[in-house]
Every structure is written in structure tokens, then in C-alpha cells.
N, C-alpha and C positions, 0 to 999 in steps of 0.2 A: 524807584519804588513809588505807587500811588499809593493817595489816602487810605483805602481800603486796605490794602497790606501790611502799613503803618499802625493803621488802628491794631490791626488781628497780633502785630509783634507787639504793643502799648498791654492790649488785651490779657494774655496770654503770660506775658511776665510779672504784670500784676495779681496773676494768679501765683506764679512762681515764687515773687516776692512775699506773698502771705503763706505758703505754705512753708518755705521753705524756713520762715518766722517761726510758723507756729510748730514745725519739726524740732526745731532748735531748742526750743523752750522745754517740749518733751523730753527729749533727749535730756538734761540739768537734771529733771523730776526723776524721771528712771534710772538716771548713773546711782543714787544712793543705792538700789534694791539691787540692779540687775548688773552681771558683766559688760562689756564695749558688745561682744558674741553674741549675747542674747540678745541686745535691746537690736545689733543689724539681723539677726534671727527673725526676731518679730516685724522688724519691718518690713523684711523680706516674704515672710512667711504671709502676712499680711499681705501686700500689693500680689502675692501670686492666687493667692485664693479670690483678691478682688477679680483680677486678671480673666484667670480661667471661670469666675461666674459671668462675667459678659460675654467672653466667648461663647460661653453656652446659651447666654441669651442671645447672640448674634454671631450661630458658626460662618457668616462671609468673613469675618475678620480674620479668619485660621486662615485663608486662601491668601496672605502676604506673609506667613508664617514658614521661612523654610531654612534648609542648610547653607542656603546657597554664600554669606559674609558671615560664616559662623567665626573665623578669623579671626573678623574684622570685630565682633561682638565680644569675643572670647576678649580682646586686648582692652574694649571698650570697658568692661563689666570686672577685669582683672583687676586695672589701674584703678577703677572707682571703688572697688573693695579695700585696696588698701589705702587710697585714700579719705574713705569714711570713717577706716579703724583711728587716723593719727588726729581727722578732724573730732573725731567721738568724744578722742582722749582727751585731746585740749577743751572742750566745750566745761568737762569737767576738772581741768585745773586754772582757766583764767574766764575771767569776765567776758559773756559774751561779746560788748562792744570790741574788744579787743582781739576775739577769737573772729569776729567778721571784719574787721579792719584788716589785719595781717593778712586772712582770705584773698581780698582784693588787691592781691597781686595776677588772683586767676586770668581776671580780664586782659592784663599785658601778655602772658602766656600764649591767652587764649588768639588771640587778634596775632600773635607772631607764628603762632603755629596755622591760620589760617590763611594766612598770604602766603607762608613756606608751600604746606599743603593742599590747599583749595584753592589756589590762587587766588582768593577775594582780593579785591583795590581796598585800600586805604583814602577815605576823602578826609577834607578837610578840618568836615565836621565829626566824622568818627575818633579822626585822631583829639579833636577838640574835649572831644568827651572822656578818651581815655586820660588825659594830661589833667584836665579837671577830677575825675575820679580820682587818680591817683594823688594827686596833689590834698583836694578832701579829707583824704585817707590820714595823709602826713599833717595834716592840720587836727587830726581828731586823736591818734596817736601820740603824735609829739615824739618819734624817736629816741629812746635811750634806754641805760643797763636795765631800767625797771620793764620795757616794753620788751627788750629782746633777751627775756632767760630762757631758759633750753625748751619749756614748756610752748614758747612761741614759735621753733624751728619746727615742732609740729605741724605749725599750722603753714607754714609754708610750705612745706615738702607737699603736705596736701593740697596748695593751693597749683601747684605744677601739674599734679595727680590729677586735678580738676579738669585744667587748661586740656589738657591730652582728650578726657574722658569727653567732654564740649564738642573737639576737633573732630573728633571719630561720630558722636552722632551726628553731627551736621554734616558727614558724610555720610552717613548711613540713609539720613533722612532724603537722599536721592534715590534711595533705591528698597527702602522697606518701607513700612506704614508706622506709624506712632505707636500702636498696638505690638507689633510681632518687635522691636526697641525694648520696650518695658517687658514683653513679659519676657525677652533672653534674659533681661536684666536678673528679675527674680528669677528664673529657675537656675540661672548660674550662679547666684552668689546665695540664694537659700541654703543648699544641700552644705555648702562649705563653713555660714556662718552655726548653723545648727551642731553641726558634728565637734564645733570647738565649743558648744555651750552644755548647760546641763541639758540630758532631754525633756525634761519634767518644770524647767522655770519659768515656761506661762501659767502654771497653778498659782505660780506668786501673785499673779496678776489679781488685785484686789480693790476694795473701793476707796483707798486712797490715794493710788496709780492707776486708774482705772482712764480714767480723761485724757491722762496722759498716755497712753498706753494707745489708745484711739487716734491722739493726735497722730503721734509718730506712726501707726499702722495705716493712716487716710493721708495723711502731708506727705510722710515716705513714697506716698505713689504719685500722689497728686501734682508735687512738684516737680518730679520728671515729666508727668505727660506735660505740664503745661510748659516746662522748659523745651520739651522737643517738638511742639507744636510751633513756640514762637522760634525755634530754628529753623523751622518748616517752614515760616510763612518770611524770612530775613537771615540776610547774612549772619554769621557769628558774631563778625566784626561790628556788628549793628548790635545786636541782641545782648550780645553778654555786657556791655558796660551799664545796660540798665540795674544790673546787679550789683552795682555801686549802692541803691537806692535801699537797701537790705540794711546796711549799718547805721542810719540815724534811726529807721522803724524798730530795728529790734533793741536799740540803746532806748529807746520810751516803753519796747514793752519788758525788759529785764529792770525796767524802773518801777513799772507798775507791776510788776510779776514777784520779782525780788526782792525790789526794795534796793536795785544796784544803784549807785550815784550818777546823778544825771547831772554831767557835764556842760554848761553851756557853748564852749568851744566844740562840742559834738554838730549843733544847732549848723555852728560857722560852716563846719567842711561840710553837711550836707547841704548846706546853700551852694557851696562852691560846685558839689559833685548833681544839686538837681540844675543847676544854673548850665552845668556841661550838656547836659541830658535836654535841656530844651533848645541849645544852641545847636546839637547833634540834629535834632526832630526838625529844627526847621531849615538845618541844611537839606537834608533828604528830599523833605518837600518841593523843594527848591530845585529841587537836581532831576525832578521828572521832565519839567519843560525844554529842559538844555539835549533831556537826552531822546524827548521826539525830535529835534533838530538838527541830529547826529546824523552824519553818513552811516550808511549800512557797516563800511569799515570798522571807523572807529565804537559802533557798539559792540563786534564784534572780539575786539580787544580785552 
């Protein structure tokens, strides 16, 4: 991978990482008002109407738009449906840090299910970073009865849910565009989140959900394109452990947001997990020059 590429996955997930922040946050504010249904309703409903008005500002984008992995999309946008219902759930019964720690099992998932399926190689720095990440994780958590009640198996189940939903777009992202991804996204899990909600509960929407209501309807899209963009532009097994970097950011903003307790062993594992994360970036680096020096063969491998 050259610099350029590097940058565009750095890029791109740091978009991921902020939206997928500031969805979360939404998400806390709306569970009071709205069902799990409605608030995936709205953000569904949301990203399809953003969708189809660019489209129309720019119909070349319909001309990557077809049947052809509808499948492949249907299994992509199934799994992520019921994965956002159990992550929705937990958001509103434990602390965020906690509901994005247990999360980050996705990235193990994810990296196994890409070597299985995609055959991406595991280097030495990738694995560095997932072993840091996860390690992070165990340092900010602290495992026990209090971390693992049934509210937390949620979040794992979803984090599997995750891994799968990763694996299929960074397949897809061989053969669709970023655009025709998001919008199967929304048009297949709108129609479904809708018909389990009230039809009449964006009326609710008022001016003191109203911010929120935004976030989740602009971060709900936002964060996909910029997560299948930086798929697009890097392995999985690259990409998603930047996702580690999610759980010290949103433990400072559920601090300044909510008022939740800021841990300073939270501080510790994200040292651990950004310390992965820059020892990953400058293996990568590292691995362009070796690999203009490769025989034809072994890049071929």
C-alpha cells in the first residue's frame, strides 16, 4: 500500500470514527422518545431520501445501481438490520464506553472472516494492531460479573453481526460503487424498519430531539459511505482495526455529553490501542518497498 492509499484509509475512517460517535450519542437522546423501529426508521428513511436526492443531482451514479449481487446485498443489509436492533438496544441499557468496548470484538471477527473469505494476508503489523486493540479493550473493561450481564451479550452478538456485514461490503466494494452499497442499504431495511414502527412518529420529532434526530439521520449515512469508501481504498484487515480508536473518543464525549464517569484507565487502553494503530501504519509503509522488489510470483500470491 502507498502513501496515498494510506492517507485515503487514515482519511475516511476518521470520518467513520466521528460519525459513527456522533450516531451513538443520538441514538441515547432518542431511545427516551422513540422505539429501537423508529429511531432505525428514521435513519433509514433519512440516508434514503439523502441518497435518491444526489442521485438526482447526479443520475451517472444510477448506472452502478443493478440486480446483479442483490444476494450478496440482501445477506449484507439482513445481518446489519439485526445487528443495529441488539446494538440500539444495549446503547440504551449500559454506558456507552462499555457498549463500544464489547463492540471491538468486531474487528477479530472481521480480519477472520477476511482471510477465510477474501483471502486478505495477515502481516505482521496488522495482527499487531488487532492484539493491541483487543488487549486496549481488556484494559478499559476490566472483565467481570459487572461487565458481562445479559445486556452486554447484546452487544456481542452484534458485534459478529458487524464482522459478517464489513466482510460482504468489502466484497461488494469490488464490484458496485459506494453509492448503489448505501442506497440497497436504505431501501432494504427502510420498508422493514417502518412497518414495525408507528406510521405517524416523526411528528414527534421536536425541538428538543430535533439535533438529535439530525445527527442520527446525517451520521446514519455518513458513516457507512465513509466506512466503505475507506474499504475501498484498503484491505478490511487494515481498516477495521482503526475502529478501535472509537472507544476512548466516545468515553470523553458520553463524559462531556452525559456527564458519564471518565475513567482514567480508559486514557491507558487507548494508548495501548492508538500505539497498535501507529505500529500497524508504519508497518504498511514499510511493506511498499519490499513489495516493488518481489518477483512477479510472489506478488502474485
Amino acid at each position: 500500500m502507498n502513501l496515498r492509499q494510506l492517507a485515503r484509509v487514515i482519511l475516511w475512517m476518521s470520518g467513520a470514527l466521528l460519525s459513527f460517535s456522533a450516531l451513538a450519542l443520538g441514538v441515547r437522546k432518542l431511545g427516551a422518545s422513540f422505539t429501537i423501529f423508529e429511531i432505525l426508521a428514521w435513519r433509514t428513511g433519512c440516508g434514503l431520501i439523502i441518497m435518491l436526492a444526489i442521485g438526482a443531482a447526479q443520475p451517472r451514479l444510477f448506472r452502478g445501481f443493478s440486480l446483479r449481487h442483490v444476494r450478496l446485498h440482501a445477506l449484507r443489509n439482513s445481518t446489519h438490520l439485526v445487528a443495529q436492533y441488539m446494538w440500539t438496544l444495549a446503547i440504551a441499557l449500559l454506558p456507552l464506553a462499555t457498549v463500544f468496548a464489547l463492540e471491538f470484538t468486531t474487528p477479530a471477527w472481521t480480519t477472520l472472516l477476511a482471510v477465510l473469505f477474501l483471502g486478505e494476508r495477515i502481516t505482521g503489523g496488522r495482527l499487531t494492531a488487532l492484539v493491541c486493540g483487543l488487549a486496549g479493550v481488556l484494559v478499559i473493561v476490566r472483565p467481570g460479573l459487572a461487565t458481562f450481564q445479559p445486556a452486554a451479550l447484546l452487544v456481542l452478538a452484534a458485534a459478529v453481526g458487524y464482522g459478517v456485514t464489513y466482510t460482504t461490503t468489502k466484497k461488494l466494494t469490488m464490484t458496485d460503487s459506494t453509492f448503489a452499497i448505501i442506497l440497497w442499504m436504505n431501501i432494504m431495511q427502510f420498508p422493514i424498519a417502518y412497518a414495525a414502527s408507528d406510521p405517524l412518529f416523526w411528528l414527534r420529532i421536536g425541538d428538543g430531539n430535533l439535533v438529535a434526530a439530525l445527527a442520527v439521520g446525517i451520521a446514519g449515512l455518513s458513516s457507512h459511505y465513509c466506512l466503505t469508501k475507506a474499504l475501498n481504498a484498503g484491505d478490511a484487515s487494515l481498516v477495521i482495526p482503526f475502529d478501535f480508536l472509537r472507544l476512548p473518543l466516545i468515553a470523553v464525549l458520553a463524559w462531556i455529553v452525559y456527564g458519564e464517569p471518565l475513567d482514567p484507565v480508559v486514557f491507558a487502553g487507548g494508548a495501548l490501542i492508538f500505539g497498535g494503530m501507529l505500529w500497524n501504519l508504519r508497518s504498511e509503509t514499510r511493506l511498499r518497498p519490499k513489495l516493488r522488489t518481489a518477483a512477479p510470483a510472489e506478488l502474485s500470491k
